[in-house]
C-alpha positions as CSV (number, residue, x, y, z in Angstrom):
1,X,90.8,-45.4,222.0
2,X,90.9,-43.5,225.8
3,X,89.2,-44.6,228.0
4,X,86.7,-41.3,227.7
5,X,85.5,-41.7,224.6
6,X,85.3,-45.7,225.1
7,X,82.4,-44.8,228.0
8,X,80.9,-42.0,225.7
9,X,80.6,-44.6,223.1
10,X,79.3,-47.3,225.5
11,X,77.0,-45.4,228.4
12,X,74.0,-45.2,225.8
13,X,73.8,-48.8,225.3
14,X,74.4,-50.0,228.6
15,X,72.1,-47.4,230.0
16,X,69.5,-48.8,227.9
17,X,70.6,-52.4,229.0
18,X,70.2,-51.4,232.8
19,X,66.5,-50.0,232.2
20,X,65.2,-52.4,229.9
21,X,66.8,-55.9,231.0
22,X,68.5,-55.5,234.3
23,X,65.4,-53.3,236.2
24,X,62.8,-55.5,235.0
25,X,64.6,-58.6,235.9
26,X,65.8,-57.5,239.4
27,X,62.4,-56.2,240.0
28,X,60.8,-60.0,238.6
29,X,63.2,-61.5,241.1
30,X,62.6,-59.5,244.1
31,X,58.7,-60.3,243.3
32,X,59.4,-63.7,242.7
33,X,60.3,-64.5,247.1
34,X,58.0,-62.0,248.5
35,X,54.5,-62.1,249.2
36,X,52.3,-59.1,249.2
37,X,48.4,-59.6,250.2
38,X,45.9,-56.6,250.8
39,X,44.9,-55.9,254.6
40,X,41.2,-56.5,255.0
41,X,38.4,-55.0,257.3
42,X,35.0,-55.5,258.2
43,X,33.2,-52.1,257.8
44,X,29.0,-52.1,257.9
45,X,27.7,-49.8,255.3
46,X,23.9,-48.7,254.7
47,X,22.6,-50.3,251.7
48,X,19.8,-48.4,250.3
49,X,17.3,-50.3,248.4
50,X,13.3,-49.8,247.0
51,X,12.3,-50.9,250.8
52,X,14.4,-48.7,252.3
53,X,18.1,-48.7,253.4
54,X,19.6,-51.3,255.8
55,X,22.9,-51.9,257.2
56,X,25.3,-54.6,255.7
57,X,28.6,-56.0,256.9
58,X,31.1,-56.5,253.9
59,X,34.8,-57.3,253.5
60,X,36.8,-54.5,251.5
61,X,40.5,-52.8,251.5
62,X,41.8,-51.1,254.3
63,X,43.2,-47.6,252.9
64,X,45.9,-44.9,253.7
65,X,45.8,-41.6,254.0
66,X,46.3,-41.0,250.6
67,X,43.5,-43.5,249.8
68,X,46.0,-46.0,248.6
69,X,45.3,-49.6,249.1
70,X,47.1,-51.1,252.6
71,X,49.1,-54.2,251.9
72,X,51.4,-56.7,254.0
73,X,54.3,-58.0,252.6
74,X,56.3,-60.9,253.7
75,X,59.9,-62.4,252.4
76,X,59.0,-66.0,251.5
77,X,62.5,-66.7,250.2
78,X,63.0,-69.6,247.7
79,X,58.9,-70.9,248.7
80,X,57.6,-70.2,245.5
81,X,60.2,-71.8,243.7
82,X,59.8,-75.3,245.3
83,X,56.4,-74.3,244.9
84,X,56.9,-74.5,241.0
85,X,59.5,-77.5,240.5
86,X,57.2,-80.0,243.0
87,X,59.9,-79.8,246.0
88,X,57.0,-78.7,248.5
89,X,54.9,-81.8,249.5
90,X,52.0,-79.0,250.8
91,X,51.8,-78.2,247.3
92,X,51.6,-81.5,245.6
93,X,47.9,-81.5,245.0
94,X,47.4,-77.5,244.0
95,X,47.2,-77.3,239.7
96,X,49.9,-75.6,237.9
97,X,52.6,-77.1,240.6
98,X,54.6,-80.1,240.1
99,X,53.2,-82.3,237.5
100,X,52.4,-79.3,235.1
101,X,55.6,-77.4,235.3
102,X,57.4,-80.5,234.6
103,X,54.8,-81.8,231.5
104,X,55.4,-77.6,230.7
105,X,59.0,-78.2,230.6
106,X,59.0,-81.5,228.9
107,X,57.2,-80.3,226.0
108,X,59.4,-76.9,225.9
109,X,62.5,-79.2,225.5
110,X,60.5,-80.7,223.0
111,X,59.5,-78.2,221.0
112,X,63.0,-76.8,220.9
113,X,65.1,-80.7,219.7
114,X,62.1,-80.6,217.3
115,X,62.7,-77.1,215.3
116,X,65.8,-76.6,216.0
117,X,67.2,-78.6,213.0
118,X,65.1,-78.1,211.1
119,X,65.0,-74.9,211.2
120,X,69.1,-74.5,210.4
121,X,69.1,-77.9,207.7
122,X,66.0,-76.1,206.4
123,X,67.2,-72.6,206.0
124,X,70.4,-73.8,204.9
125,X,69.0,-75.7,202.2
126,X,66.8,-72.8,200.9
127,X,69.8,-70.1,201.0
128,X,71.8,-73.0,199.0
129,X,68.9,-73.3,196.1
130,X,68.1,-69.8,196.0
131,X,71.9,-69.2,195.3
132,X,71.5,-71.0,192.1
133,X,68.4,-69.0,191.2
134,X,68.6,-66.8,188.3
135,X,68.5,-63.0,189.2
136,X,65.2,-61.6,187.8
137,X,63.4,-64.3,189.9
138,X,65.3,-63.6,193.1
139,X,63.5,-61.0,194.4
140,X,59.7,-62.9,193.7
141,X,60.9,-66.0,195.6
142,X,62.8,-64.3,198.5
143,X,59.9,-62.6,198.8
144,X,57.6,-65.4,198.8
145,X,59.8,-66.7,201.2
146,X,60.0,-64.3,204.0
147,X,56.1,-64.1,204.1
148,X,55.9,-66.6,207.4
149,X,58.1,-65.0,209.4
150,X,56.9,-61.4,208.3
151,X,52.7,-62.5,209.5
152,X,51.9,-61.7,212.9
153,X,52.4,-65.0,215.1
154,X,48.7,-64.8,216.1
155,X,47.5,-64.3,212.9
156,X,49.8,-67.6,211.4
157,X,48.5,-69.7,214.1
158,X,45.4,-69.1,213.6
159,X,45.6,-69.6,209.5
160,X,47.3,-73.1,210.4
161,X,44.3,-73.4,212.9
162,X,41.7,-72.9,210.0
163,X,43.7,-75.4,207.6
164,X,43.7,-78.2,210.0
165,X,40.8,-78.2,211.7
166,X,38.3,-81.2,211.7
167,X,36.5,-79.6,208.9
168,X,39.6,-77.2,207.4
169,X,41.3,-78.4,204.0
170,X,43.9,-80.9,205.5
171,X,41.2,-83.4,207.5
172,X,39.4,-83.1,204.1
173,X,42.4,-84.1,201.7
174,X,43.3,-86.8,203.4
175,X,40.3,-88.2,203.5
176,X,40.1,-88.6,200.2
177,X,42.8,-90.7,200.5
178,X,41.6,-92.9,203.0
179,X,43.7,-91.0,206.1
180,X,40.9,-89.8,209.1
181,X,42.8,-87.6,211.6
182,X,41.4,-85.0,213.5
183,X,44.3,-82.6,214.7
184,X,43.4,-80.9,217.6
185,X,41.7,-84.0,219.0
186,X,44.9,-86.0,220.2
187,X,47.7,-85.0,222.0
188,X,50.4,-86.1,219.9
189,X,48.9,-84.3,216.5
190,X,48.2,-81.3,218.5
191,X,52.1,-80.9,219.5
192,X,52.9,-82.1,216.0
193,X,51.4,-79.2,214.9
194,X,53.0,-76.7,217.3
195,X,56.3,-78.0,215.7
196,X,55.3,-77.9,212.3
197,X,53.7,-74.4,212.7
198,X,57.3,-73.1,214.6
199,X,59.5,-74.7,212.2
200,X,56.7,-73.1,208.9
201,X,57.4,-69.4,211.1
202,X,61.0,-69.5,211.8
203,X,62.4,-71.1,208.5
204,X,62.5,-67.7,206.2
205,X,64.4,-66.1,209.1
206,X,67.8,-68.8,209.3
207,X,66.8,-68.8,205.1
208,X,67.7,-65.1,204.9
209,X,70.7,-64.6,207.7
210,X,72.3,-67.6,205.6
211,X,71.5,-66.4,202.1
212,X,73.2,-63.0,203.3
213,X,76.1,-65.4,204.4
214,X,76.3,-67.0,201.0
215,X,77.0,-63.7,199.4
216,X,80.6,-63.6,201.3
217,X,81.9,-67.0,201.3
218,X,85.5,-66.3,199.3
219,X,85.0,-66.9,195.5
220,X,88.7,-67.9,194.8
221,X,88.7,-70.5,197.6
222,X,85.8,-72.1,195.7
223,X,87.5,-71.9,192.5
224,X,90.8,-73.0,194.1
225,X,88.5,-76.1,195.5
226,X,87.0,-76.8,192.2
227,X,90.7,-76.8,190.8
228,X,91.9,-79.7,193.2
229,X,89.1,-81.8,191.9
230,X,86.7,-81.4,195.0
231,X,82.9,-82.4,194.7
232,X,79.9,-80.2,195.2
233,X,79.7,-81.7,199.0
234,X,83.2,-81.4,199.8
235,X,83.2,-77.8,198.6
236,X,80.2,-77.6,200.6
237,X,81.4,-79.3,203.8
238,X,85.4,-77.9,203.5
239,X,84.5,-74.0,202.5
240,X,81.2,-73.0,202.9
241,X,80.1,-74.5,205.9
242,X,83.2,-73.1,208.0
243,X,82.6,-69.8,206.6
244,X,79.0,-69.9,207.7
245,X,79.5,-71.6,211.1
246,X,79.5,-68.2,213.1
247,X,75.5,-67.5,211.8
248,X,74.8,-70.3,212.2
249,X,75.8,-70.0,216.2
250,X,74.0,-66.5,215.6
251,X,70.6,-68.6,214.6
252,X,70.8,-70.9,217.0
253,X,71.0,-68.4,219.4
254,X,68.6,-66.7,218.5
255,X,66.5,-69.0,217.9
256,X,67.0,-71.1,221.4
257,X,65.6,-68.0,223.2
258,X,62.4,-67.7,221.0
259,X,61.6,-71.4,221.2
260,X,62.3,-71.6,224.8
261,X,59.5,-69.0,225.5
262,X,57.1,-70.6,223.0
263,X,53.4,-68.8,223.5
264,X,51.4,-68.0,220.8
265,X,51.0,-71.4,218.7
266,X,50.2,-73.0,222.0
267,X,47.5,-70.7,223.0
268,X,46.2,-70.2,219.7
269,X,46.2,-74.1,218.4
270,X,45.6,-75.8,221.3
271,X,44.6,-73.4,223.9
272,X,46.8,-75.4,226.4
273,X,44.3,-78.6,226.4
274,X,47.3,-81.0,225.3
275,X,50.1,-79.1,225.4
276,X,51.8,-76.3,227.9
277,X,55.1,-74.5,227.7
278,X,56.6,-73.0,230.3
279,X,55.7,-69.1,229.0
280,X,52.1,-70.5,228.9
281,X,52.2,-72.2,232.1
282,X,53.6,-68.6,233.5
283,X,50.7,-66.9,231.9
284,X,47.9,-69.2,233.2
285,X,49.2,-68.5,237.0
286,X,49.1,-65.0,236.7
287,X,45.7,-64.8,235.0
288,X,43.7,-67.4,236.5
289,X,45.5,-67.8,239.4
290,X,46.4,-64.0,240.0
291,X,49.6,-64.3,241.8
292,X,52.2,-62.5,240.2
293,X,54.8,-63.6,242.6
294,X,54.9,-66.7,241.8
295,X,54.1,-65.7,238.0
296,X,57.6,-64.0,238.7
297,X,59.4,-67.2,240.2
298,X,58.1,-69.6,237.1
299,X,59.2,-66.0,235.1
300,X,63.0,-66.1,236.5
301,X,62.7,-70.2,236.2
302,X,62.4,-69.6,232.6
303,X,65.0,-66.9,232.3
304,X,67.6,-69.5,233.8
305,X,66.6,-72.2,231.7
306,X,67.7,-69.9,228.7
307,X,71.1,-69.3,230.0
308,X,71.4,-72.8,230.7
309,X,70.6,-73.5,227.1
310,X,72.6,-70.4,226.0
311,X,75.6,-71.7,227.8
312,X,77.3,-74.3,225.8
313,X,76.9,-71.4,222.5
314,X,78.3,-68.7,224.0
315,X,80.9,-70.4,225.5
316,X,81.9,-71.6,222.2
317,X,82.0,-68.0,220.6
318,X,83.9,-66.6,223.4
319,X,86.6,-69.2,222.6
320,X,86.7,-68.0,218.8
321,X,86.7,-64.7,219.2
322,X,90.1,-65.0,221.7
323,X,91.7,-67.4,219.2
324,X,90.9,-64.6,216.5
């Protein structure tokens, strides 16, 4: 191919790759060690009232020209960053520093070792039994099982929210079996529950990239395998799973970056009393706190933690795509 119509292939996709993940992520970096803070006056304006007007001094924006707010805007350099990992001793006491970041971080980790294998053993095992299902029923059960992923992650939390619940179903069925646990009223059940609800939400999705897989694993090397006398696992373990080893990479992948950035089953189930993840812990700062500088720097702290993660995977498929 020249090297023309390689770029006229390419330039749409990268240009869509510059505007919508390098621009916002330079622009979340450059916010992330500089400060900006509105420049403030003292003005005295006549405050009229049912006893007649009176002058009051009050503190407001200073303007432009152009009736823009003024601000001041400083480089702060890496500041916010120590801010966020607990490396500035001035900060030790403020909330949503040290401490949380790390307890954020800690349960992120968590939260991703905890679904993770599930979420591949689990989807494995599903594409594997569905494979055996007869045809007309295929379609009812994929269906069936697609439903998780395909509700709005809002909307699932808040039916797992309903079920579990001091006085939903699951409190109430177990006990009647002698079992009193209250869910959201512990830490421990209430990230319990955060996995369970990721690994109930992500399942159909590694369920269907695999069953997809199944449908191209080599028939005659099967048959060939069958022939020398192998078992169901060895047929398993010596043909299939090599020939589905690049989705799963693919699901791990994608998975990684989802879990990483864990939101709405945090905010939704526990509203961040037990548990925060880093995305959450991002969110609080820029809504209660209202800085979005250092929103950013906990933002890019989170993008590098998924390349760190992403690392080791991709590192792996750039080796098997040279070896061909």
């Amino acid at each position: 191919m020249k090297l023309r119509s390689f770029a006229s292939f390419v330039a749409p996709s990268v240009l869509l790759m510059l505007l919508l993940l390098a621009l916002p992520l330079a622009t979340t970096l450059w916010l992330s060690v500089h400060n900006c803070t509105l420049q403030m006056e003292l003005v005295t304006v006549q405050q009229t009232g049912p006893f007649g007007a009176h002058p009051v001094t009050t503190l407001r924006a200073r303007t432009g020209a152009d009736g823009q707010a003024l601000q001041s805007c400083s480089f702060v350099g890496a500041d916010y960053y120590r801010s966020k990992l607990g490396l500035d001793a001035a900060t030790n006491a403020a909330p949503g520093t040290p401490v949380e970041f790390l307890a954020a971080l800690r349960f992120t980790m968590l939260y991703i070792a905890g679904t993770t294998p599930f979420v591949l053993a689990g989807g494995l095992a599903l594409a594997l039994a569905m494979n055996r299902v007869t045809q007309r029923l295929k379609g009812v059960f994929i269906a069936a099982s697609l439903l998780p992923f395909i509700i709005t992650p809002v909307v699932g939390a808040l039916a797992i929210k309903w079920l579990f619940r001091d006085n939903g179903l699951v409190p109430h069925l177990l006990s009647q079996v002698g079992v009193d646990l209250y869910w959201m009223a512990q830490p421990w059940s209430a990230q319990l529950l955060v996995v369970l609800y990721g690994i109930w939400h992500v399942l159909p999705f590694a369920f269907i990239v695999f069953y997809a897989g199944l449908q191209g694993v080599p028939q005659d090397a099967l048959e060939a395998a069958t022939l020398d006398g192998a078992s169901r696992w060895q047929k398993l373990r010596f043909v299939t799973l090599p020939h589905l080893m690049p989705l799963v990479v693919f699901v791990t992948l994608i998975h990684l970056m989802d879990a990483y950035r864990v939101f709405e089953p945090v905010i939704v189930l526990t509203q961040g009393a037990f548990t925060t993840s880093v995305q959450v812990l991002t969110y609080h700062v820029l809504l209660q706190e209202a800085n979005p500088y250092k929103a950013s720097a906990a933002a890019v702290l989170t993008v590098a933690g998924i390349a760190v993660l992403l690392v080791p995977l991709l590192r792996k498929t750039w080796k098997e795509q040279r070896g061909g």
